[in-house]
N, C-alpha and C positions, 0 to 999 in steps of 0.2 A: 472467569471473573465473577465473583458476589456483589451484586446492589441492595444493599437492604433500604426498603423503604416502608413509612408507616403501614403498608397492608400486605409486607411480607416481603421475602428474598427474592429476587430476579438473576438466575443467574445467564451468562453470556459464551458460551464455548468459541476461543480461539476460530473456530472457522469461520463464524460469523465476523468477527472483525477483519479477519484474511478475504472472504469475500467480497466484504463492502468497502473493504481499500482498493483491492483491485481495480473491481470497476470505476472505482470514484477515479481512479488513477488514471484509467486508459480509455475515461471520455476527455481527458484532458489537450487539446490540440497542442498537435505533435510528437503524441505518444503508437510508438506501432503497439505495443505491446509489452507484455512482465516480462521478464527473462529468469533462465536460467545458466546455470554454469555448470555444464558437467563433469563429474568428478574422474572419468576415467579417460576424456580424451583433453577437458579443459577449458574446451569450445565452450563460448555464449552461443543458447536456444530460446526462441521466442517460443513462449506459452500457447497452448491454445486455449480460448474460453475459458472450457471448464477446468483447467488444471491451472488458472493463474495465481490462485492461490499458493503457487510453491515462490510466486517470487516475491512476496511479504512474510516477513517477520516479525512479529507484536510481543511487546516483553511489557510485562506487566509489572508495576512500581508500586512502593509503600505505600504511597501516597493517593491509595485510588485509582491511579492517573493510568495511560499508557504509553511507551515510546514503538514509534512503527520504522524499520527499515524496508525500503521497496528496491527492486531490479529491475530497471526498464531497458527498453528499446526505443530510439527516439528516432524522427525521419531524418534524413539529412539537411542540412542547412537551417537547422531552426536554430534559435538563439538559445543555447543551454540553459543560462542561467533564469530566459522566462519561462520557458518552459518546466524547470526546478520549481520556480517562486509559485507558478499556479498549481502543482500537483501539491504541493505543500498544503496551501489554502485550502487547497479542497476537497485533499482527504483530510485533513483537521474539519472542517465543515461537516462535512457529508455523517463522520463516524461521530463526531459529538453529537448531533442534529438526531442520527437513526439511534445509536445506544446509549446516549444519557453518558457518557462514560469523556472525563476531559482529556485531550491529549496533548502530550507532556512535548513529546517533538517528533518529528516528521524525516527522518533521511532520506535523499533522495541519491541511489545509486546508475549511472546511467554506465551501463557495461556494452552498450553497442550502439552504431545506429546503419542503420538500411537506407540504403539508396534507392530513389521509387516511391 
């Protein structure tokens, strides 16, 4: 993504926004972790670290703006939908806050949760 600003272009590579959702995502209480879904057995995989970037998707709109899709893993027994509300808020937060950049909407996909 391009920012242009009075003292020149800033530009933002995808990984960057994938990173900094991640983590904004899965300091979030209640979150085990990204997920993934693989394609040849079908099974949901929690992410490790460095690779949670595979469970955010950032699509990038006309308007500047960005829409984010996430794939979590959530612990058992917590309330879905607060634990939805606060990953929302705070990866909207965190990624306006660190790249200047507005975000348009937040999905929040919970493909599993763990017991423990």
């Amino acid at each position: 993504m391009k920012l242009q600003t009075e003292k020149g272009e800033i530009r933002i590579s995808s990984e960057v926004f994938t990173n900094i959702t991640g983590a904004a995502a899965t300091n979030c209480y209640g979150v085990k972790g990204m997920a993934i879904r693989s394609k040849t057995d079908g099974l949901v995989h929690l992410l490790r670290r460095e690779s949670m970037s595979k469970g955010v998707k950032v699509t990038y709109n006309d308007d500047s703006t960005v829409s984010i899709e996430l794939h979590i893993i959530v612990d058992n027994g917590v309330n879905l939908m607060a634990v939805s509300r606060s990953i929302m808020s705070e990866v909207r937060y965190i990624v306006s806050r660190t790249t200047g950049v507005e975000v348009k909407s937040v999905d929040v996909c919970i493909d599993s949760m763990v017991i423990g």
